[in-house]
C-alpha positions as CSV (number, residue, x, y, z in Angstrom):
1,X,96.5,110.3,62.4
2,X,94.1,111.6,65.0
3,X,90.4,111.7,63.9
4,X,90.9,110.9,60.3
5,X,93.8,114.5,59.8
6,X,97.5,113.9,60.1
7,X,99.5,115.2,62.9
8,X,102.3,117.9,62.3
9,X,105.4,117.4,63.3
10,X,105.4,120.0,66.2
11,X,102.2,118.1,67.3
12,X,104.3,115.0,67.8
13,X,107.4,116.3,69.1
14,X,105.7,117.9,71.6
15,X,103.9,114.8,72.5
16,X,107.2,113.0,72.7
17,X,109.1,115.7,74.6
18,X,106.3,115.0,77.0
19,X,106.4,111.3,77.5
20,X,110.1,111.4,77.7
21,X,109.8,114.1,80.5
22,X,107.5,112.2,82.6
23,X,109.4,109.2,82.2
24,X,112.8,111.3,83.1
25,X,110.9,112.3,85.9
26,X,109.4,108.9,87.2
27,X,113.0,107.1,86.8
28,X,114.8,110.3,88.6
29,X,112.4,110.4,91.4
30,X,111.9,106.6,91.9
31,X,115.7,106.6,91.9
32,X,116.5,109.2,94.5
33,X,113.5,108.0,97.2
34,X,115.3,104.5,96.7
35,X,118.9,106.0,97.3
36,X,117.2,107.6,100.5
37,X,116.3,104.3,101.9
38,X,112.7,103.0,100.7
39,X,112.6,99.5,99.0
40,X,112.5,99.0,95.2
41,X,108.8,98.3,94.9
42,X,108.1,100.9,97.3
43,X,109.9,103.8,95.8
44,X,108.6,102.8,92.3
45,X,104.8,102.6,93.5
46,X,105.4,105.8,95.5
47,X,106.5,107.8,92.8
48,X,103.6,106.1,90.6
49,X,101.1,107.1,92.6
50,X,101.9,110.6,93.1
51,X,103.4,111.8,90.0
52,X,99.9,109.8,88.3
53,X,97.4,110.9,91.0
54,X,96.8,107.3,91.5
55,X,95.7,106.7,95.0
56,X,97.7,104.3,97.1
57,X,101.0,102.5,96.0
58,X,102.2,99.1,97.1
59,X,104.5,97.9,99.5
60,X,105.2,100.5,101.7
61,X,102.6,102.5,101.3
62,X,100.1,100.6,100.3
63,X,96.3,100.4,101.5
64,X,96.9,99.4,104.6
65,X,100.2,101.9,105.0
66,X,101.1,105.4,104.6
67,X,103.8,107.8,103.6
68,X,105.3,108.5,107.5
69,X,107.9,106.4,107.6
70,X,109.5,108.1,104.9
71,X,112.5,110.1,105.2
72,X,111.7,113.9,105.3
73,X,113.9,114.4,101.9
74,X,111.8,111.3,100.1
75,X,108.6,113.9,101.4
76,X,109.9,116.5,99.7
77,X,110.4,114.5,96.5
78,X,107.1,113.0,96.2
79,X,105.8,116.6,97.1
80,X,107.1,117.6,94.1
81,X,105.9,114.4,92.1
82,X,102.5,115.7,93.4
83,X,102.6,118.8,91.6
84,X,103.8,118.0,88.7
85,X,101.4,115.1,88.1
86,X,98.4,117.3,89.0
87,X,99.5,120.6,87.6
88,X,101.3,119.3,84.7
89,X,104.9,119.3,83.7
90,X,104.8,122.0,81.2
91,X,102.9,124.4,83.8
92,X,105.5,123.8,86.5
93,X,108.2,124.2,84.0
94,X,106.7,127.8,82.8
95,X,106.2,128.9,86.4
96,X,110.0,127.6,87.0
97,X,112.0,129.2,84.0
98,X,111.3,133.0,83.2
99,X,112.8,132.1,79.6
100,X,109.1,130.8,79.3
101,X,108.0,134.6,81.0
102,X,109.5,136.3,77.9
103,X,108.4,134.8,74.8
């Protein structure tokens, strides 16, 4: 329930199609800036802090660090993380697949 009316079922599939996309997203990202060479921790808060618009991450670019040490391909990735956190997923995705362009 959400302000005393039940949710449909499209309501709360779409919420969960949601969540599991951002968590795809998160794991697939933190996953390939690790392969690339960053730490655990660093790749994880990197990919955190972008994708949530967070501010800074921990361990390698924490406060007191920044993102140039990165590989140019891990750049790209948390580019990407960037948009989709800040323009949403579903936007993104409709600017990405014309399917979307002809409903």
């Amino acid at each position: 329930k959400l302000g005393g009316k039940v949710l449909s079922q499209d309501t709360l599939n779409g919420i969960r199609a949601l969540f599991f996309l951002y968590i795809g997203l998160f794991v697939l990202a933190s996953l390939a800036v690790s392969l690339l060479g960053a730490d655990f921790m660093t790749s994880v808060s990197a990919v955190a802090a972008t994708l949530g618009n967070v501010g800074p991450g921990l361990g390698g670019v924490g406060p007191a660090d920044n993102f140039a040490h990165l590989p140019l391909a891990s750049k790209w990735i948390l580019t990407a993380c960037m948009l989709f956190g800040r323009l949403e997923i579903y936007t993104l995705l409709v600017l990405l697949f014309p399917e979307f362009w002809r409903k």
